[in-house]
Structure formats: C-alpha cells, structure tokens
N, C-alpha and C positions, 0 to 999 in steps of 0.2 A: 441421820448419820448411819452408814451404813457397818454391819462389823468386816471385821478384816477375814479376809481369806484363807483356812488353811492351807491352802494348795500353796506348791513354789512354781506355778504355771505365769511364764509372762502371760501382757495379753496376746502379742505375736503366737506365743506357743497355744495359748488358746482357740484365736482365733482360726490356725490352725487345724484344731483339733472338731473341729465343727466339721457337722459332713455339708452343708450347705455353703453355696460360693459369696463368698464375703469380700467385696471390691470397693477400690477407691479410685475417683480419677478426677482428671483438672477443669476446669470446665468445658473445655472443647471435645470430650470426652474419651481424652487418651490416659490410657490405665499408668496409673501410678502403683496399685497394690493389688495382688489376686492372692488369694489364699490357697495352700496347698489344695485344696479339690478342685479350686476354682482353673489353678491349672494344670495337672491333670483331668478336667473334660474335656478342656480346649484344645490339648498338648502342647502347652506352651512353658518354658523356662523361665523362670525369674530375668532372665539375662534377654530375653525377649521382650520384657516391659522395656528396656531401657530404651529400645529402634521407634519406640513411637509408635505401639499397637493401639489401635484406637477402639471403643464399644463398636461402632458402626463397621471396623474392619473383619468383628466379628458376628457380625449381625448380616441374616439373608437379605439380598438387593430388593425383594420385596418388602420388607421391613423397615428399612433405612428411613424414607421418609419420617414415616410415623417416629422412631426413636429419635432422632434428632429435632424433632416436633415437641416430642416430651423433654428434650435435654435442655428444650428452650425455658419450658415451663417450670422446670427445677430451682432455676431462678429466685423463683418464689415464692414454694410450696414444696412439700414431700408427694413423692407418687406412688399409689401403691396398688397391688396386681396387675401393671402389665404386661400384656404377655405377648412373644416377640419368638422366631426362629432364629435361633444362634447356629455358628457354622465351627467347628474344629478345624483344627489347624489342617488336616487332611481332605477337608470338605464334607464331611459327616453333619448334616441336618440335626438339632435339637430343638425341643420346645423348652423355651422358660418363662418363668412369674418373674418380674421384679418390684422392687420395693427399696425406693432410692428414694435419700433427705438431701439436700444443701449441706456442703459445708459452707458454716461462715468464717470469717477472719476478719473482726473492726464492723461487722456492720455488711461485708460487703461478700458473695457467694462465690468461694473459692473453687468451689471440688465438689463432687458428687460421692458421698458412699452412700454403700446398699448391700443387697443380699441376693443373689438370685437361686433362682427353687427350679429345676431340671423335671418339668412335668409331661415330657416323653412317652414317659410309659405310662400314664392318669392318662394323658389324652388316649393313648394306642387304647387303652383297657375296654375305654367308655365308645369308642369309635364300633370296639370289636363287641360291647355289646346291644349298640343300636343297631349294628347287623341283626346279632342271633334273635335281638328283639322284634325286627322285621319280617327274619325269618318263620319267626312262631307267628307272626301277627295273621301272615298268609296263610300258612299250614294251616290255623284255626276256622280262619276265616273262609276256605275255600275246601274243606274236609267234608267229604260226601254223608259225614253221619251228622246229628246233630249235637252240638257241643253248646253246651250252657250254664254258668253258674248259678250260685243259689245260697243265700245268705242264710242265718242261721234262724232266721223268721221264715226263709219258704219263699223269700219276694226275689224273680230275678236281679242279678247283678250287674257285670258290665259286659258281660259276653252272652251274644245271643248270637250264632254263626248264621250263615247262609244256609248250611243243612237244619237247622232249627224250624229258619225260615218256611223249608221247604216242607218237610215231614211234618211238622205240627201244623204251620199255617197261620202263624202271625208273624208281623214284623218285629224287630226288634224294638222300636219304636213301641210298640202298643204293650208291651210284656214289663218295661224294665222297671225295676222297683215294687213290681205286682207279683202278686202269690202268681205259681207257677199255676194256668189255665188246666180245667180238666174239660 
C-alpha cells in the first residue's frame, strides 16, 4: 500500500510538470494526450490532438516504416529504447528514445502510452566527439616525432606512432606491453 501524497498536484499537473514527453495514443497511433513539453517540442496545441495528429505524422518518412512496424508489435509487449527522427510542426529534425507499453481495456490493447527522451543533443555531443577523436587519432599517428605511452611498470601502452616507428625502429607490434627497448 502506498502512503498518500502531500502534494495537491493532480496527475495531469504532474505529468505536466515532467520535462520528459509523456504521450498516449489509440492504437492506430494517433495522439490522444501530449504533455506540456511534449508539445512544446513539436509545437503543437492541445487543440491540434483533436484534427487526428498521428505519431508517424510526426515521425521523419525515413523512419515511418520501422515505427509503425513497432506500433504493430505493441500489441503485445512493451518497447523500449527506440530510437526514431521526429519532425516539428515547422519541419525541424529531432532525435528521440521511446519507451511505450499497451494500454489494455478487458483483456484487449487499446492505446499506446509512453515517454519519449529528446536525445539530439547526446547524439550531436558523441558525433562531435568521434570527430575530435579522429582528429587526434591522425595528428598522433602521423606526427613526425615519436609519441609513445608508458604504463607505470615501463611496459609500452597502446600508442606506439609512426614516428616511434621510425626513430627507434621497432614496430608497434614488437614493443606493446614490453619495457620500453634501450
């Protein structure tokens, strides 16, 4: 049993109060409920659910397939982390996670709620740093001096450059995990 709440927060005003998008829809997957952020990202009205906004009306035409693939599969299991290009009512690109259960009613699968997580800016972050990661990987690896780590034994690590190579005279191969050669 759980105890009661202080708060005088409906769950609307709750759910609400969530920064994460909190949706419900019917089975054909037109939006019944979005919660205040859920529409503000999309820019849509509450007065907009009513016209028959569908998930896939908000979902990029690449993407369509695959969600409506999963909207089949909701049927009869919860899904969780997938992840899809949603579009704003302006045409603005987003990435997001979702994680959607069944509704039932008697036994039988009414409606889909769920949550979805706006990870945009996780993907930009990790994109931008498998660049700078690239970047360095080169810069290391083709650097006219020799560049080499060294473990706190003395045994090379995982970097043995091309200049290593070149000035000392072993490969990276023969060196790693070995006391640094004199």
């Amino acid at each position: 049993r759980q105890a009661k709440s202080t708060s005088d927060l409906t769950d609307f005003e709750f759910v609400n109060s969530l920064s994460q998008v909190v949706y419900e829809t019917d089975m054909t997957g037109r939006l019944i409920f979005l919660n205040q952020p859920g529409l503000d990202l999309i820019g849509l009205t509450p007065a907009d659910l009513t016209l028959g906004v569908t998930v896939l009306d908000l979902t990029a035409p690449e993407d369509r397939n695959r969600l409506q693939e999963s909207l089949t599969h909701l049927r009869e299991k919860t899904l969780s982390g997938n992840e899809y290009t949603g579009l704003t009512r302006d045409g603005r690109r987003f990435q997001y996670r979702a994680y959607s259960n069944p509704i039932f009613k008697n036994g039988e699968a009414v409606g889909i709620r769920g949550m979805l997580f706006d990870v945009t800016e996780s993907k930009r972050a990790i994109s931008e740093l498998k660049q700078v990661n690239e970047y360095l990987r080169v810069m290391l690896e083709t650097a006219p001096v020799a560049i080499f780590d060294l473990d706190r034994e003395g045994r090379i690590g995982r970097l043995w450059n091309r200049g290593a190579e070149r000035i000392l005279g072993w490969k990276a191969e023969e060196v790693y995990g070995k006391v640094l050669p004199t």
